[in-house]
C-alpha positions as CSV (number, residue, x, y, z in Angstrom):
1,X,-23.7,17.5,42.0
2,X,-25.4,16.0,38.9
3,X,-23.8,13.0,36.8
4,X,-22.4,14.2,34.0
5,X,-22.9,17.7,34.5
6,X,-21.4,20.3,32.1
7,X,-20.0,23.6,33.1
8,X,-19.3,26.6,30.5
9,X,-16.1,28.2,30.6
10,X,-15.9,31.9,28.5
11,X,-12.4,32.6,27.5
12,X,-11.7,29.1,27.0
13,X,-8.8,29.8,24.1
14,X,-7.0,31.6,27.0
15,X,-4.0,30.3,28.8
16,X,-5.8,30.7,32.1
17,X,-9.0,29.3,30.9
18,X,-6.9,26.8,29.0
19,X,-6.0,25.6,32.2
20,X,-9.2,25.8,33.7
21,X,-10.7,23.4,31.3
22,X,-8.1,21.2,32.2
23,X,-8.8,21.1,36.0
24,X,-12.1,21.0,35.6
25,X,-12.2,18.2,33.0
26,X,-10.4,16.1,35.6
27,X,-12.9,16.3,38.4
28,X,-15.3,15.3,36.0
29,X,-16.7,18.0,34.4
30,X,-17.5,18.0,30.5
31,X,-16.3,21.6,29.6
32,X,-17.7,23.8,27.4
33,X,-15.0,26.5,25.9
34,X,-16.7,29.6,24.9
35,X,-14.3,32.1,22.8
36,X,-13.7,34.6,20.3
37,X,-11.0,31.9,19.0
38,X,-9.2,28.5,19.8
39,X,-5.4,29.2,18.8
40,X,-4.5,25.7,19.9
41,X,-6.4,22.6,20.9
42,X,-7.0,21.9,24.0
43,X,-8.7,17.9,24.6
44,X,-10.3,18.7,27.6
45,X,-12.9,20.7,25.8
46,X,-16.0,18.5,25.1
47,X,-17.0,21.5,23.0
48,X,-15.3,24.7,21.7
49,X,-17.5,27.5,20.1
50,X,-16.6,30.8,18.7
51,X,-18.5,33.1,19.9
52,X,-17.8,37.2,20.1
53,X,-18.9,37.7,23.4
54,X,-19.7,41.5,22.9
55,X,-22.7,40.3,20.6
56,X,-25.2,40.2,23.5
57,X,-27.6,38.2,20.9
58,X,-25.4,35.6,19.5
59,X,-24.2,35.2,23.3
60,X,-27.7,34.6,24.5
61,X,-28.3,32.0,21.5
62,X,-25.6,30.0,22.1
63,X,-25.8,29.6,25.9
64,X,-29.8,28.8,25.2
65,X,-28.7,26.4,22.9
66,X,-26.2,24.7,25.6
67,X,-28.6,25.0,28.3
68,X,-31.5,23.2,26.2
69,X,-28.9,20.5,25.2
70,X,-26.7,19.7,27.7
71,X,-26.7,19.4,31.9
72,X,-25.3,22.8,32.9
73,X,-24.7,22.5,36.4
74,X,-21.5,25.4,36.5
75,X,-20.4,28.5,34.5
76,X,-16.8,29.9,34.9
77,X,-16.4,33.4,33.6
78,X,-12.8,33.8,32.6
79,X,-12.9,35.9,29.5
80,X,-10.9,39.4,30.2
81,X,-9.2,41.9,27.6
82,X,-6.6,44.3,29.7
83,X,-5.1,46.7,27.2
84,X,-2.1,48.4,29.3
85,X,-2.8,51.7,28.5
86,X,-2.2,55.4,30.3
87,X,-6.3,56.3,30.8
88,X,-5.5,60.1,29.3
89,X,-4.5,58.3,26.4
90,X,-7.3,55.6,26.0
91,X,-10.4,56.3,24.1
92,X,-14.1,55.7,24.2
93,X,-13.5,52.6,22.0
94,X,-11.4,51.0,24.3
95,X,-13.5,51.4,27.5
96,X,-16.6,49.9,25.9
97,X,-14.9,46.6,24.4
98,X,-13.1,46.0,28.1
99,X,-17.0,46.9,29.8
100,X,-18.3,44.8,26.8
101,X,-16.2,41.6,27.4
102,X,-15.2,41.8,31.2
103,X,-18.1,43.4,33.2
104,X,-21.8,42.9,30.5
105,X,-20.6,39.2,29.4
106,X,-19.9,38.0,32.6
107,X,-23.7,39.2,33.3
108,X,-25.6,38.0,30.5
109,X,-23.9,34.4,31.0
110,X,-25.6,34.4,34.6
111,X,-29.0,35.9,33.2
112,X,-29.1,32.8,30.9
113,X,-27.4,30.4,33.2
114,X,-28.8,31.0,36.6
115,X,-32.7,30.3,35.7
116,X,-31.3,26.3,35.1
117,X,-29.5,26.2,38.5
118,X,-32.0,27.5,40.3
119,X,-34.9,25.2,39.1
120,X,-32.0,22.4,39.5
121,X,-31.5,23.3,43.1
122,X,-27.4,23.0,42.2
123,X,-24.8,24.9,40.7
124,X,-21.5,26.8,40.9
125,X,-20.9,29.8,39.4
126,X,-16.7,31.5,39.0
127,X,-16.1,35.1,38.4
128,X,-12.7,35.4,37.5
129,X,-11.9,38.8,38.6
130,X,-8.3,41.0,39.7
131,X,-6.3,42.0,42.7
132,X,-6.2,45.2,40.8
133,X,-10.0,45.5,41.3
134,X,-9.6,45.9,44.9
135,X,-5.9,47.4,44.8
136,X,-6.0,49.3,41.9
137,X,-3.5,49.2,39.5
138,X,-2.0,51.9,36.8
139,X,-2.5,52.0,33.0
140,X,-5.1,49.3,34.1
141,X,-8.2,51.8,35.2
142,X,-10.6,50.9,33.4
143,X,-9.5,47.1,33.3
144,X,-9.7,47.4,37.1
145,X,-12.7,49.4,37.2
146,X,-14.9,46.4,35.1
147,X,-13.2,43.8,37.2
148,X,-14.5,45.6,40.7
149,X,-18.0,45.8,39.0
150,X,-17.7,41.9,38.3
151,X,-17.0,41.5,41.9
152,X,-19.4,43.3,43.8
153,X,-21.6,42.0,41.4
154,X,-21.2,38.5,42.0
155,X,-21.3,39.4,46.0
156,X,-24.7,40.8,45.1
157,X,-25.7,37.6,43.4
158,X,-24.7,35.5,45.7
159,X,-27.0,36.6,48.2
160,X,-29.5,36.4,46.3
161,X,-28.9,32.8,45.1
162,X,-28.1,31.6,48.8
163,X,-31.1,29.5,49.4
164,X,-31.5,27.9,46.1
165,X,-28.5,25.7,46.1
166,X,-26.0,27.8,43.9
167,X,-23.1,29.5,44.8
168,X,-21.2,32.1,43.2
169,X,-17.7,33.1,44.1
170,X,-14.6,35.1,42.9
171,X,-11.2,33.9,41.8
172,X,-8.8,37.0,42.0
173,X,-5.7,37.1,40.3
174,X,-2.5,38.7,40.9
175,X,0.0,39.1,37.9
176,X,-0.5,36.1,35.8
177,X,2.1,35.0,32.6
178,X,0.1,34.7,29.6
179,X,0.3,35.6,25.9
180,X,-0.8,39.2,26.8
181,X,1.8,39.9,30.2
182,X,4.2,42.8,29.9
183,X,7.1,40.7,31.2
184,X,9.4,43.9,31.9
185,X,6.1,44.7,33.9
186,X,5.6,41.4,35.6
187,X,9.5,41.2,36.4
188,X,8.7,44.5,38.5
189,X,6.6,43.2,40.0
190,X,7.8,40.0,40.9
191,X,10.5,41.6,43.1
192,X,7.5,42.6,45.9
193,X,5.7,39.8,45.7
194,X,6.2,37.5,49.0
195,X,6.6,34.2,46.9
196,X,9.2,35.5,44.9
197,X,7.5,34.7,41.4
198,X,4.5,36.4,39.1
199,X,1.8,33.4,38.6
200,X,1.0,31.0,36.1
201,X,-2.2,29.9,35.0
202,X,-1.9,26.4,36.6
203,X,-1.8,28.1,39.5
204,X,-5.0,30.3,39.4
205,X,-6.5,26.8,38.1
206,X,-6.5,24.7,41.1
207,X,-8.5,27.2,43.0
208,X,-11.4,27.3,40.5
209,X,-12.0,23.5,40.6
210,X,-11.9,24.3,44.5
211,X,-14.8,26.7,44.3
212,X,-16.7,24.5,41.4
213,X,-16.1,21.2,43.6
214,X,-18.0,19.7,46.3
215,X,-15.5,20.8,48.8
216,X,-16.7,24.3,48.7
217,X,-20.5,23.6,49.2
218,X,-20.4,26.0,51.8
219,X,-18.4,28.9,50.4
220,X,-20.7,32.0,48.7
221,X,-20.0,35.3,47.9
222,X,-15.9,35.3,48.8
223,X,-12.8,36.3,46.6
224,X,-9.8,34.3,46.6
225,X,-6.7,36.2,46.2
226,X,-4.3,34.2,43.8
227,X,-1.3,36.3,43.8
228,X,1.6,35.2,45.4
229,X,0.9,37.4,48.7
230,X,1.1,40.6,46.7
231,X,-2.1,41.9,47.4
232,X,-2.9,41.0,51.2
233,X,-6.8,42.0,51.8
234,X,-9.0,40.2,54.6
């Protein structure tokens, strides 16, 4: 991979993409944060811009901005939004912000992105995704049903991409403890899972950097399951 190569990183404000920056930025990486907003600050950010990812033309401006000033070798989508939520009692409103943010975002940062790759002949690309995409998961429908899109998107693109050098992958969650967890939920939860314990995001982390490093130059098109065993799918 390039010498000081940058790699954007949507949902950068996150705890999970907090932590992301912080892995990355360790194996080298200058990290661009992308988010609606930075509660705290986080020093392995080399930039942090606030950006409302469901504005499809402010997106595009600012990733053609990055790409025309900095070496954008990766691009880790991590934003998500996962109100919990029985679907009979969800609204219009609430499906489009989740398709807005989790499935169209994801996309238009790889419609921007993947052009510079591919002339570079390099890159990485991470979907952040769920186990509840594949496993399903209720009061999370349509959280689960944007998060499947993302995948079998990024399957799709990475056949495509296969002989131009770039990769693109799929991190897969289980039940993660951030800001937004239902811990009475989680708890639940925690009682099936094989490792005993619901995640963190230092442990969804380490497996991005693995996907985004050099070690994985040979790995397209696959979904890793972090989820403590939960969700057991070949």
């Amino acid at each position: 991979m390039s010498a000081m190569r940058a790699a954007i990183l949507t949902g950068a404000g996150g705890g999970i993409g907090g932590a992301i920056a912080q892995a990355l930025a360790r194996d080298g990486w200058r990290v661009i944060g992308l988010d609606l907003a930075f509660p705290r600050e986080n020093a392995s950010l080399h930039r942090s811009i606030e950006v409302d990812l469901r504005d499809e033309s402010v997106l595009r401006a600012t990733l053609r901005e990055l790409l025309a000033t900095e070496t954008v070798r990766g691009l880790v989508n991590c934003a998500g939004i996962f109100p919990v939520e029985r679907f009979v009692e969800s609204d219009s409103e609430s499906w489009r912000t989740q398709v807005d943010v989790n499935f169209l975002a994801p996309i238009i940062a790889c419609h921007e992105v993947v052009p510079v790759l591919v002339e570079a002949g390099e890159g990485r690309i991470v979907n952040i995704t769920s186990e509840s995409s594949r496993s399903g998961a209720a009061r999370l429908a349509v959280y689960a049903g944007t998060k499947g899109g993302l995948l079998s998107f990024s399957k799709s693109l990475a056949q495509e991409l296969g002989r131009s050098g770039v990769t693109v992958n799929c991190i897969s969650p289980g039940t993660i403890e951030t800001a937004g967890t239902d811990v009475a939920m989680a708890q639940k939860i925690a009682r099936n899972i094989p490792l005993g314990r619901i995640g963190t995001p230092r442990d969804v982390a380490p497996a991005v950097a693995f996907l985004m490093g050099e070690g994985a130059d040979y790995i397209t098109g696959q979904v890793l399951s972090v989820g403590g065993g939960l969700t057991m799918i070949g």
